[in-house]
Each structure stands twice: as structure tokens, then as C-alpha cells.
C-alpha positions in Angstrom: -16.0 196.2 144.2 -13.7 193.8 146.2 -11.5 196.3 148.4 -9.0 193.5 148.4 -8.8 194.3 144.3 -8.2 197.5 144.3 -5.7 197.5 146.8 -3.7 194.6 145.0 -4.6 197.9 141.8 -3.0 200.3 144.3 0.3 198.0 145.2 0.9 197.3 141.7 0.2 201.2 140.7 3.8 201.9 143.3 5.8 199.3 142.3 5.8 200.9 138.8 6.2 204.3 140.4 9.5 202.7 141.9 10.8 200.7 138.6 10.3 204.0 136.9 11.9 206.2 139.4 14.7 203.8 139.2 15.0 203.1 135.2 14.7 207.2 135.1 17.8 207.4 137.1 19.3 204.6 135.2 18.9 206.4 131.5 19.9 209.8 133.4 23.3 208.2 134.5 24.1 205.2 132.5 24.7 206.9 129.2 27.1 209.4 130.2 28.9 206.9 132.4 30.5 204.9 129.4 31.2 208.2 127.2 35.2 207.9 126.6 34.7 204.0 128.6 36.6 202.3 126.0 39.4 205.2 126.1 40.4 204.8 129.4 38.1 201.5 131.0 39.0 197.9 131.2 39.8 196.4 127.9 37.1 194.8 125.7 37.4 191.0 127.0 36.5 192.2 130.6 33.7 194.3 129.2 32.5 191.6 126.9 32.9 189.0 129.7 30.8 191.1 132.1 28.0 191.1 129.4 28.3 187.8 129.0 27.2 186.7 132.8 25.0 189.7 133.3 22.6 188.5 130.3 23.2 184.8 131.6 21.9 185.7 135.2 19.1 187.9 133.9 18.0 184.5 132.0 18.1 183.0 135.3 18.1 185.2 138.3 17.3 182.4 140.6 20.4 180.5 140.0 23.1 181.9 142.8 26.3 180.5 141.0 25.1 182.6 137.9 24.6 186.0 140.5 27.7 185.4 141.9 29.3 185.2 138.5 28.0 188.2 137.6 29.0 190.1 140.4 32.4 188.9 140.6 32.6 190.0 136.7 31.0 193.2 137.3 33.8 194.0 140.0 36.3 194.6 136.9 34.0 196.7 134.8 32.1 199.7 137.1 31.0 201.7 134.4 29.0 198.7 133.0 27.6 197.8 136.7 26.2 201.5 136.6 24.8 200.9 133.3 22.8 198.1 134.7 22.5 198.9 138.1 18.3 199.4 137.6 17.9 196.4 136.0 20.2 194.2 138.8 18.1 196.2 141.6 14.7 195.4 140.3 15.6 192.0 139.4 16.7 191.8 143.1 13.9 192.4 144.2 11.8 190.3 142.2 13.9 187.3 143.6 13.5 188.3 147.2 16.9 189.9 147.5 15.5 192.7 149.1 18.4 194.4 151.3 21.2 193.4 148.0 18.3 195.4 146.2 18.0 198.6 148.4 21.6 198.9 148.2 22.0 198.6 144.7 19.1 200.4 143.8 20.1 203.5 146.1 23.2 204.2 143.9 20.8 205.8 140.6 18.2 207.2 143.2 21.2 209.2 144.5 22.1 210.4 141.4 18.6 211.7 140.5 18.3 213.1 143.9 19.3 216.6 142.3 17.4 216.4 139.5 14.1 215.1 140.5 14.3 215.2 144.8 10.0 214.6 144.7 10.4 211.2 142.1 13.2 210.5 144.1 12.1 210.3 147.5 8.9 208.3 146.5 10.9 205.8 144.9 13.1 205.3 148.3 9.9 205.0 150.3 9.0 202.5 147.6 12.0 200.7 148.6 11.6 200.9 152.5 7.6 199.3 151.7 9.6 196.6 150.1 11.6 196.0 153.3 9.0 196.1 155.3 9.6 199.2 157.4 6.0 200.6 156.8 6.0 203.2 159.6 9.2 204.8 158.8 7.4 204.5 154.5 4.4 206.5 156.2 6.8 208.9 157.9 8.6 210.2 154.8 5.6 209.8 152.5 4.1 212.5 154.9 6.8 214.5 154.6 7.2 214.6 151.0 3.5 215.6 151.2 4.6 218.2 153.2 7.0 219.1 151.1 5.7 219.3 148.1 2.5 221.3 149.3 -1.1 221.2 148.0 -0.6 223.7 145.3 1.3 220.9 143.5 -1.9 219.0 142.7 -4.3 222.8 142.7 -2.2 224.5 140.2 -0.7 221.9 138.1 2.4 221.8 138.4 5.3 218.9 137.6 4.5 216.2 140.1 1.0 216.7 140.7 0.0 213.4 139.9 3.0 212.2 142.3 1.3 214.4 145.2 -1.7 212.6 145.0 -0.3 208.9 144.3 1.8 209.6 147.4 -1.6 210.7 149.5 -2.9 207.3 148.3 -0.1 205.7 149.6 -0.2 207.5 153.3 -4.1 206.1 153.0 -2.4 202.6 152.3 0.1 202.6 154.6 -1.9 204.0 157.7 -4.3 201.4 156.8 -1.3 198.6 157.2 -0.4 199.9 160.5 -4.1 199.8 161.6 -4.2 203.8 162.5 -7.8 204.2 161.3 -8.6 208.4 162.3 -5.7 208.7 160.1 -6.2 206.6 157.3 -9.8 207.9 157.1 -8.3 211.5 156.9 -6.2 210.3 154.1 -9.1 209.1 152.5 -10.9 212.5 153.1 -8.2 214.4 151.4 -7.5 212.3 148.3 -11.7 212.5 148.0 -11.5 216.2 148.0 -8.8 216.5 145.8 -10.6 213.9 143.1 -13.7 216.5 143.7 -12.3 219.3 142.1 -12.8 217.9 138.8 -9.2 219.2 137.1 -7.2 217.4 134.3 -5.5 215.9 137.0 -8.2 214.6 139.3 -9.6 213.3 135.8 -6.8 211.7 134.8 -5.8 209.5 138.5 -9.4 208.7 138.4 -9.1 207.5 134.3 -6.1 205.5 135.8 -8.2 203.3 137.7 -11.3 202.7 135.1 -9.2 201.6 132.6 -8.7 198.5 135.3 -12.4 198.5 135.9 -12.3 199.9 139.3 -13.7 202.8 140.9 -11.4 205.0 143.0 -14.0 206.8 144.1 -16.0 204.1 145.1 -13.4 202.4 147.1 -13.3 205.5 149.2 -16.6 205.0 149.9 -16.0 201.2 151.1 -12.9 202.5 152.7 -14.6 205.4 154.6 -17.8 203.3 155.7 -15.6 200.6 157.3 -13.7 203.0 159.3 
């Protein structure tokens, strides 16, 4: 198995961690938000207007007259820009607009925060990988570990397979910032925790066979390199 596959598997498996931890805070918020709108909101033409360009930018996110539009239009209508603030962030960032993206995207993680703190900080880490600032990611990635505390993954609780995506991740990101004693101990702990053979070790490890790769396997590869 090419390593390079299954880490291209692995990136792919956080950026849906983050679009979900940000659509999650979207549907938590948005709906509430325009309860009453129309009662006490801008009228109907501003509302309808604001529609109008967002759909007309998300057909074309690339064109900058069409984002500024939007914006501008947005300015007049909050409770619709809150509505839609998931879908502007990860469209941000899947036109480069990265620190537009982390701003706008903060707004629903911060809402969530009380709700769902675990989902919440991976999805923020997700967003400093994006910018690039892997050593502050591996930083708080270690400390949600900490936080959350092996028993999450032993005893099955809510976010046990978040504990081990986010030990993955410190085996990802330690491997980006070329610190090999601790990459290989990441490694060495996600391996043990796949050994225990529980419904959630089964089920991170049916996650990858569906692609056709072998976690397991990789950790080999990963493990002999190092």
C-alpha cells in the first residue's frame, strides 16, 4: 500500500471531520436564528436580495465581484449571514480564502463550543491545519487528547471515535513537523488502541477498508520507516 494513499485517505477523513463540525453548528444555530426574523428583521426585498447574490456566488465562488456582492448584501440581513455562515466558510476555503474562512467559520464553532467543546475543538484545529500553523494543530490536538482521556475510546463513550481520529491526527501532524520518536509513539498508541478489538476499533478500522486500505498496515510501513 502506497503510504502516500493513505495519507491523502487520512487528510480527506479531517476535512470532513471539520465540514461536519461546522454544518453541525450551522443546523444548531441557524434555525433558531430566523424564528420571529420576518417580525422584527429587515423587510423581505433585503432578505430576498441577499438570497439572490448568495446563490449567485455559490454558483461561482471564484468570481470576486459576485463575493463582494454578497457580502455587501449580507451586511443588511445578519440573521440570513448566520444561516449561511457554514456554507460561506467552507466555500472559503475551497477557494483559497483561508484567513476570510477561519473567521467566518469561527462564529458556529463558538456557538457549539457549549454544546459539543470535544467536536468543537477538533474542528478549530482543523481550521489552524488549513492555515498552516501545524505545530500550534499538534499542540491542541494533544491537549484535547488529554482532555478527553483514554476511557473515551475504552469505555465507549460519545466521542470515542473522535479520540482516536484525533490520535491519528497527532501521528499526522508530528510526522509533518518531522518529530519521528513522537510520531512513532503516536503510531504505537493508535495500534494498541485498534488491538483491543471493540465496536469501535472495528469500526475506524471498517472506515478505511471500505477505501481499500489497511490502517493497520500503514502503521506497519509507518513504524518500519521510523
Amino acid at each position: 500500500m502506497e503510504i502516500s494513499t493513505v495519507s491523502a485517505f487520512i487528510q480527506n477523513l479531517s476535512e470532513k471531520k471539520k465540514q461536519f463540525a461546522i454544518g453541525a453548528a450551522s443546523m444548531l444555530a441557524g434555525s433558531a436564528i430566523l424564528i420571529g426574523y420576518f417580525q422584527s428583521g429587515p423587510n423581505a426585498l433585503s432578505y430576498a436580495k441577499a438570497e439572490t447574490a448568495f446563490a449567485a456566488w455559490e454558483a461561482s465562488p471564484l468570481d470576486e465581484a459576485l463575493y463582494q456582492s454578497m457580502k455587501e448584501a449580507m451586511k443588511g440581513v445578519p440573521a440570513l449571514e448566520k444561516k449561511y455562515e457554514a456554507t460561506i466558510a467552507q466555500t472559503l476555503l475551497n477557494t483559497d480564502k483561508i484567513d476570510e474562512a477561519v473567521a467566518m467559520a469561527g462564529r458556529p464553532l463558538d456557538r457549539l463550543q457549549g454544546e459539543a467543546p470535544f467536536h468543537t475543538a477538533y474542528a478549530k484545529t482543523s481550521l489552524l491545519i488549513e492555515q498552516g500553523s501545524f505545530q500550534q494543530a499538534l499542540e491542541d490536538a494533544v491537549a484535547l487528547k488529554e482532555q478527553m482521556g483514554p476511557s473515551y475510546f475504552s469505555e465507549n463513550k460519545g466521542g470515542a471515535v473522535l479520540y482516536a481520529y484525533n490520535l491519528l491526527r497527532i501521528a499526522c501532524l508530528q510526522q509533518e513537523l518531522k518529530n519521528r520518536p513522537g510520531e512513532k509513539a503516536a503510531w504505537e498508541e493508535l495500534e494498541s488502541l485498534l488491538q483491543t478489538k471493540t465496536p469501535m476499533a472495528s469500526a475506524l478500522l471498517v472506515n478505511f477498508s471500505e477505501k481499500q486500505l489497511d490502517l493497520t498496515q500503514y502503521i506497519a510501513e509507518r513504524k518500519k520507516v521510523l
